[in-house]
C-alpha positions as CSV (number, residue, x, y, z in Angstrom):
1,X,-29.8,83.4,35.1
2,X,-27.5,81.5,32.7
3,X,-27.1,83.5,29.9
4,X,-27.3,87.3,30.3
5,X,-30.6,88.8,28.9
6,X,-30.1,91.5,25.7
7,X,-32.7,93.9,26.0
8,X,-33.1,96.4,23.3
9,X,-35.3,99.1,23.6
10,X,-36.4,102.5,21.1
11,X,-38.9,104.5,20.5
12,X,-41.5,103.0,17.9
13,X,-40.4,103.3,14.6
14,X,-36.5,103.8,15.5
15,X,-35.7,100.2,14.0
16,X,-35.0,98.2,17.0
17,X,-37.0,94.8,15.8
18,X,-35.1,95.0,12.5
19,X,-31.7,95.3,13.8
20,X,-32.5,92.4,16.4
21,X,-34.2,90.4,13.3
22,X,-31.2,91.3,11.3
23,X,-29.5,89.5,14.9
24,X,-31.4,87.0,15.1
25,X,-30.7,85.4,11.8
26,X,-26.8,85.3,12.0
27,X,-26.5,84.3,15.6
28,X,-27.6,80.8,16.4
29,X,-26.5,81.8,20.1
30,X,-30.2,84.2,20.2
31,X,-33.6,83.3,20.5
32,X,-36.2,85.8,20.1
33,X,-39.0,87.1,22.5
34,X,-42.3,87.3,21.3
35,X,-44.2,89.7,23.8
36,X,-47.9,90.1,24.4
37,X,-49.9,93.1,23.3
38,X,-53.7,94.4,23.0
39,X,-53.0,96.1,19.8
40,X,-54.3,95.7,16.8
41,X,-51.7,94.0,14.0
42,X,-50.6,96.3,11.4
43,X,-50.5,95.2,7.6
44,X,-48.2,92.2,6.8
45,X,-47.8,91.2,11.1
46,X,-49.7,87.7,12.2
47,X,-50.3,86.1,15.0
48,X,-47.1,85.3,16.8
49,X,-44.4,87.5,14.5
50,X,-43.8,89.5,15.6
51,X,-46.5,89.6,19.1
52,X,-48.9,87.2,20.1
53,X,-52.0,89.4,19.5
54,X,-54.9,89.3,22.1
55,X,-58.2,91.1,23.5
56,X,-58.0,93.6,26.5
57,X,-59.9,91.3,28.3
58,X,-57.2,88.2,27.8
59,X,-53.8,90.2,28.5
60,X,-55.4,91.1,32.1
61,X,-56.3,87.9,32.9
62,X,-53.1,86.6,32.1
63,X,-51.7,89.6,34.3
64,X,-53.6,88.6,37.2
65,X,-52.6,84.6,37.1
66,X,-49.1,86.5,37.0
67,X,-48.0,85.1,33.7
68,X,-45.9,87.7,32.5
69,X,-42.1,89.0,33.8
70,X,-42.9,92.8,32.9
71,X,-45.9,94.4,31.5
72,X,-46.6,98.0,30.7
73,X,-49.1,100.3,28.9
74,X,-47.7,102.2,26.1
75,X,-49.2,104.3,23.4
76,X,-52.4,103.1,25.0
77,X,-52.2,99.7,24.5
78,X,-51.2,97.3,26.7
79,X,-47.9,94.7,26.3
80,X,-46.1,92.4,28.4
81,X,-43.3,89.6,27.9
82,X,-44.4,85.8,29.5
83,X,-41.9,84.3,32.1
84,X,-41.2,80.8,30.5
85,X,-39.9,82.6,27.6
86,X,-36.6,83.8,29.7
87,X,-36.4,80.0,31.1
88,X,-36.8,78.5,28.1
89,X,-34.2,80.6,27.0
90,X,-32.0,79.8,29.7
91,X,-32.8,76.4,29.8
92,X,-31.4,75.7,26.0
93,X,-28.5,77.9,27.3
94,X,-29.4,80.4,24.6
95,X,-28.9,84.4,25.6
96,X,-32.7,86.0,25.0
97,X,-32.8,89.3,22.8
98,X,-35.8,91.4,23.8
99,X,-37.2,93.7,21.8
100,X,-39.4,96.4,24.3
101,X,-40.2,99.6,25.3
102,X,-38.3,101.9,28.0
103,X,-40.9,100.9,30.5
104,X,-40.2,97.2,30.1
105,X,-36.7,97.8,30.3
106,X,-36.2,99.3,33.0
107,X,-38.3,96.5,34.7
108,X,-36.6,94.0,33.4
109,X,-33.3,95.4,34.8
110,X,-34.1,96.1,37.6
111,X,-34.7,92.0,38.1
112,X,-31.7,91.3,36.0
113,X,-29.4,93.7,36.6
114,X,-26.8,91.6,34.5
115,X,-28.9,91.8,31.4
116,X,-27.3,94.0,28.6
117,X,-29.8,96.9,27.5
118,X,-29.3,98.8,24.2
119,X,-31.0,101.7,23.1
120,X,-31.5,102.7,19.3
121,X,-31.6,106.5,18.6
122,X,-33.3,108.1,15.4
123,X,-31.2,110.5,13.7
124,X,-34.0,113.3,14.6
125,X,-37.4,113.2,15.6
126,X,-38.3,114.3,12.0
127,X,-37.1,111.4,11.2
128,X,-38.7,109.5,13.3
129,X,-42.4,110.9,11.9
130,X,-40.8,110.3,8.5
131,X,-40.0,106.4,9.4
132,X,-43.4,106.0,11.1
133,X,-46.0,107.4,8.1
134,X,-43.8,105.4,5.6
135,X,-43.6,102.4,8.0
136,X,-47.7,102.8,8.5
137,X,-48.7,103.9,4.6
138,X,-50.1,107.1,6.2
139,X,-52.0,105.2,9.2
140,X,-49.6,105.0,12.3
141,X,-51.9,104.3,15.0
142,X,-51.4,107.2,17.8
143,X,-48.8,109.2,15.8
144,X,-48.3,112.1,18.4
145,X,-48.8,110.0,21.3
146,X,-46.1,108.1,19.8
147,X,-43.9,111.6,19.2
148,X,-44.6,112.4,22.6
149,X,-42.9,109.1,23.8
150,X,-40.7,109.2,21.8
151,X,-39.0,112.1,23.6
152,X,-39.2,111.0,26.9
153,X,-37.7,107.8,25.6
154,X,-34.9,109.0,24.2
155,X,-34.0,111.3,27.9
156,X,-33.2,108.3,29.6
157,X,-31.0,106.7,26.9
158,X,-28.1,107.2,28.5
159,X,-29.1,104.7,31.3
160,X,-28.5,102.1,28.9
161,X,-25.4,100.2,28.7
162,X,-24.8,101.2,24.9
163,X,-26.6,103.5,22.3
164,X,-26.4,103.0,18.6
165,X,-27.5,105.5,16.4
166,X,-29.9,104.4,13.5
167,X,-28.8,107.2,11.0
168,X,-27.9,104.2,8.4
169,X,-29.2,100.5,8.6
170,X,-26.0,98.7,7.7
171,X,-23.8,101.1,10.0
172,X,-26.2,100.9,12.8
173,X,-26.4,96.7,12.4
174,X,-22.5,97.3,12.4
175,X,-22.0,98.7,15.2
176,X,-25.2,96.7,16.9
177,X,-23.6,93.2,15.3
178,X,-20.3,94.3,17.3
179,X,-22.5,95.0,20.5
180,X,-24.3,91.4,20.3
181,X,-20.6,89.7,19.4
182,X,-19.1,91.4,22.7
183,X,-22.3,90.5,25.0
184,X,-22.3,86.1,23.9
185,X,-18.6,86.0,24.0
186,X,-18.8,87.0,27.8
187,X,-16.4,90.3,27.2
């Protein structure tokens, strides 16, 4: 590995893929990872931004010919991240900034253990079921399966190499920015 992987991880709706979109468009130094997933696309989401949407029957295949670094099943759908991504990342010597779930994660470093991990934190769970109905106009797919996760997530935070608290956007991306500045400059 070249560049150190950044992988950032939350529970769904804590604001993880707009801090690391927030990232990604003032560091030229990041690429983005565009994971896999059996879900359905929410309203304003297309093919390829922010996953690369397919059928049940399509992510398993592409398990089975081995196609992607990490996959796991979360809120009952399935989603993994392809290998070539991380090459191609390394390849153009750009550091890869990895927007998954705890599951992922913790695969991920486990085979890089010199990847970076942050975790976002709601403010509350209250929050957090605030963020996801607006987020979801009312329609969050699996809303207390989410919940649910969403506590267990946030009891292994602290295995992460940092935690930034999403109590205000620009704060957070503040403190996050700082995070991201500390892990390309090699510090």
């Amino acid at each position: 590995m070249s560049t150190p992987l950044i992988i950032v991880s939350a529970p769904s709706g804590a604001g993880k893929s707009s801090l690391c979109d927030r990232a990604l468009s003032e560091f030229s130094e990041l690429v983005d990872s565009v994971s896999f997933t059996t879900r359905k696309p929410r309203e304003g989401e297309v093919e390829g931004k922010p996953y690369h949407f397919v059928d049940e029957e399509k992510f398993l295949k592409l398990k089975e010919e081995g196609f992607f670094v990490e996959w796991a099943k979360v809120h009952e759908f399935h989603y993994g991240t392809p290998s070539h991504q991380l090459e191609d990342a390394w390849r153009a010597g750009k550091h890869l900034i990895m927007d998954i779930d705890v599951k992922g994660a913790g695969s991920l470093k486990a085979l890089y253990p010199d990847s970076h991990s942050i975790f976002i934190k709601p403010p509350s769970l209250e929050e957090l079921r605030e963020r996801l109905l607006v987020r979801d106009h009312g329609k969050t797919q699996n809303l207390e399966i989410r919940l649910q996760n969403a506590e267990k997530e946030l009891s292994v935070a602290n295995q992460f190499d940092y935690e930034v608290i999403n109590d205000d956007f620009d704060r957070a991306y503040s403190e996050f920015r700082k995070i991201i500045e500390k892990i390309i400059k090699g510090m």
